[in-house]
C-alpha positions in Angstrom: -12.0 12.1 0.2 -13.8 14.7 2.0 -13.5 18.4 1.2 -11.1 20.4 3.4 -13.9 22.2 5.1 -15.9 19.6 5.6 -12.9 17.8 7.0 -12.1 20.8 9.1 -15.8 20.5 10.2 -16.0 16.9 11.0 -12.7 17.6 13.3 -14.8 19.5 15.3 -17.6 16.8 16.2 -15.3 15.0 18.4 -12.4 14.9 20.8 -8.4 14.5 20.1 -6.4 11.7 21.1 -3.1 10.2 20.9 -1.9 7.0 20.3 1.4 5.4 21.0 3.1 3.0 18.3 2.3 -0.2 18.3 -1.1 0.2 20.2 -4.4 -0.4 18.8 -6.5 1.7 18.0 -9.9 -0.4 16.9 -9.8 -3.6 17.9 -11.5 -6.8 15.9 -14.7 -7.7 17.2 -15.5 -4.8 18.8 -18.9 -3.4 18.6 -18.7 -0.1 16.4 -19.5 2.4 19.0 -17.3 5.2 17.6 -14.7 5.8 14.6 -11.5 7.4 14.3 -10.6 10.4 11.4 -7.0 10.1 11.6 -4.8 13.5 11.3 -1.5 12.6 11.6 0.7 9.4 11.8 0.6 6.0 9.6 -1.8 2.6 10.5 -2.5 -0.5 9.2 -5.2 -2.4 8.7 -5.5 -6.2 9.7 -7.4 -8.8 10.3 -7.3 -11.7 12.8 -7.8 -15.1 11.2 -8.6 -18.5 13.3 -5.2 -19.5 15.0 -4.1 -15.9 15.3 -2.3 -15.0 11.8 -2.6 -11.7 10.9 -3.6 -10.7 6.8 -2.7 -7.6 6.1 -5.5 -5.5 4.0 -4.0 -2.2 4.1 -2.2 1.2 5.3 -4.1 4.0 5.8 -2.1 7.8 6.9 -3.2 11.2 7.5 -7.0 12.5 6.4 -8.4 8.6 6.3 -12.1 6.9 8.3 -10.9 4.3 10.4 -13.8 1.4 11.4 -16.6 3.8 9.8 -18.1 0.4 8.5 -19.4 -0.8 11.4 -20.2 2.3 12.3 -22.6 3.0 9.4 -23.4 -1.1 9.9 -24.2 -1.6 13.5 -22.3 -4.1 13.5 -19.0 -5.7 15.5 -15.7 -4.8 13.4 -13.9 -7.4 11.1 -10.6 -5.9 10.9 -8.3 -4.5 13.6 -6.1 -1.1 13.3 -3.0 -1.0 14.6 -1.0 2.5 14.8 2.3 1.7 12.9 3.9 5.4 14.1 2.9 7.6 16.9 -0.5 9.0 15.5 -3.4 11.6 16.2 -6.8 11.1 16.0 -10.3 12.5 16.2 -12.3 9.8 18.0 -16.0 10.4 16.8 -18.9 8.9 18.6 -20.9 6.7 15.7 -24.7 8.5 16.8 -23.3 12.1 16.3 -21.1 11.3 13.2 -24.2 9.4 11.7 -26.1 13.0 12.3 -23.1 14.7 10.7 -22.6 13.1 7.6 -27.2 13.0 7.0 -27.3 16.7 7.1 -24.6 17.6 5.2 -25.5 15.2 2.7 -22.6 13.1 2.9 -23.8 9.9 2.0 -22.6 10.0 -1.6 -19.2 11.0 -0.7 -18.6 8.2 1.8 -20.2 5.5 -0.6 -17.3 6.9 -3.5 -14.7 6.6 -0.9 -15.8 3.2 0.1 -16.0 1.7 -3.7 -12.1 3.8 -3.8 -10.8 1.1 -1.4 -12.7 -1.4 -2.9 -11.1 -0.6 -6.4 -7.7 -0.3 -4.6 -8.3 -3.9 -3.2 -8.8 -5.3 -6.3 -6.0 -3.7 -7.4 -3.8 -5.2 -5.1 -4.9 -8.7 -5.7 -4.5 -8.3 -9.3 -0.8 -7.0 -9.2 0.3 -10.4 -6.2 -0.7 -12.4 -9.0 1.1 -10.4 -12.3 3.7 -8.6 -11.2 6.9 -9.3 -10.5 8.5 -8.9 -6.6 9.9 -5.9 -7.0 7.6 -4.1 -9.0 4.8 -5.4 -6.2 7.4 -3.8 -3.4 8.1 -0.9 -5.3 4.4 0.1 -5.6 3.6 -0.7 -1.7 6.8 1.8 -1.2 5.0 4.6 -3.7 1.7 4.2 -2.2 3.3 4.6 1.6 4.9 7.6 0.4 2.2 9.2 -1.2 0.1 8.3 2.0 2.8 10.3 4.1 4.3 12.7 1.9 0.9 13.2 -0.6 2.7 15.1 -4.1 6.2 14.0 -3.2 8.5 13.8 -6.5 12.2 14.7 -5.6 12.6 15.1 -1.6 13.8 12.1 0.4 11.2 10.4 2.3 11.5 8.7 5.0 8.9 5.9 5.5 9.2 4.8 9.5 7.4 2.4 11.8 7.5 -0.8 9.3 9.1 -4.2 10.0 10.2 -6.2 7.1 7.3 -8.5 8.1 4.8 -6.1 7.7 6.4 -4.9 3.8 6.2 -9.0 3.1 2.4 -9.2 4.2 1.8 -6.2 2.1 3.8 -7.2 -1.2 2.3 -10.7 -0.6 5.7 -12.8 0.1 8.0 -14.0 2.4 10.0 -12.5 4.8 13.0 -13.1 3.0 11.6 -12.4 -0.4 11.1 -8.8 0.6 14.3 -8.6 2.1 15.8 -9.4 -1.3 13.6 -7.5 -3.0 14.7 -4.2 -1.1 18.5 -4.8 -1.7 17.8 -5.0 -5.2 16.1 -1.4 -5.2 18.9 -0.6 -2.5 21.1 -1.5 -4.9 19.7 0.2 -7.3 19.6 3.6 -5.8 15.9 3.7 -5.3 16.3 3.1 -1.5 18.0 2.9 1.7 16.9 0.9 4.5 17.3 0.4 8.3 15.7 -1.1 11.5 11.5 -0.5 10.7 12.9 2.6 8.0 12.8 3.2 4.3 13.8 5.9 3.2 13.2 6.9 -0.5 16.1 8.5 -2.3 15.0 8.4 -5.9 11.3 8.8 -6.7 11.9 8.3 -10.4 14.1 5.1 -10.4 11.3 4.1 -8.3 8.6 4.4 -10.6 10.5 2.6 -13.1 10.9 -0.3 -10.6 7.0 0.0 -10.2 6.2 -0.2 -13.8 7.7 -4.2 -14.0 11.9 -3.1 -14.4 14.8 -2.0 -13.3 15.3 1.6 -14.2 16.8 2.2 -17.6 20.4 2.6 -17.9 21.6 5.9 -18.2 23.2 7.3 -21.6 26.7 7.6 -22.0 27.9 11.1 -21.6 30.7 11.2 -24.3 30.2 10.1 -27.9 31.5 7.1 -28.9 34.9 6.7 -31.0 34.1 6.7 -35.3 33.6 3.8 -37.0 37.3 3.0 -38.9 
């Protein structure tokens, strides 16, 4: 991630623009003329197969590149963004940010940020193939939050703009996999759910979910009879 200032800074090399939900904002094959530094509101990140199915590769939120790849590449983009929310956006022509980031000696930073997502790729791969469902979901849920609501611990959060599809495609299973999933951590306390919301009511019992269980069962609070 790039330092508040230079953040602030980079902000300033471009122009503002909104972006309704559901609309995309860098489309697949598209030659990498400009990026996006997105400021407020939640993406994600896809990309078009043969036949039209969409893989999901990831979210991104507030303070993230978008199609700075191609940008640094010169090349057409392999993946698509689509805004899940409304969202704001600094769209940054690619001559002027290549200019930007060279004589502030950027380079560096960019490169960390990209082996980051690279790490967090791998990551992702590695847990669709240990981890159990809900553990997988309740890690996508904990890294959606912490993408919207960065340091959140015991406020609600409300995650909006996501179908059940697009939690499947992220946790790696069917549609109705994930729906079962998300009753169980409804059920459990950890959630609630509606039409494309999630809103998370208990961070901790969460994190237990994440780490492979259920959360443990609380302690009794009286003490229990004497042995006769």
């Amino acid at each position: 991630m790039l330092s508040e200032e230079t953040w602030r800074e980079l902000r300033g090399q471009g122009v503002t623009r909104t972006f309704r939900e559901r609309s995309v904002m860098l489309r697949q094959g598209s030659a990498g003329t400009h990026l996006l530094a997105l400021t407020d509101g939640l993406v994600k990140v896809v990309c078009r197969e043969p036949g039209g199915v969409l893989t999901w590769l990831a979210f991104r939120g507030p303070g993230d590149l978008l199609g700075e790849v191609s940008v640094f590449h010169g090349t057409t983009r392999t993946a698509e963004v689509i805004a899940l929310t409304p969202c704001t956006a600094v769209v940054l022509e690619a001559e002027r940010f290549r200019r930007f980031i060279e004589q502030r000696g950027l380079v560096m930073d960019l490169m960390r940020q990209t082996l980051s997502r690279l790490r967090e790729s791998d990551a992702h791969r590695t847990e669709l193939l240990t981890l159990p469902l809900v553990a997988r979901l309740a890690r996508v849920l904990l890294r959606l939050v912490e993408l919207t609501a960065p340091g959140s611990e015991s406020e609600v959060v409300r995650l909006t703009g996501l179908s059940q599809e697009e939690i499947a495609q992220a946790t790696g299973v069917t549609r109705n996999a994930a729906i079962t999933g998300l009753r169980r951590l409804r059920d459990s306390g950890a959630v609630e759910t509606a039409r494309r919301t999630v809103v998370v009511k208990d961070m901790k019992t969460l994190r237990h979910w994440a780490m492979t269980g259920p959360a443990p069962t609380p302690a009794p609070s009286f003490a229990p009879p004497p042995a006769r």
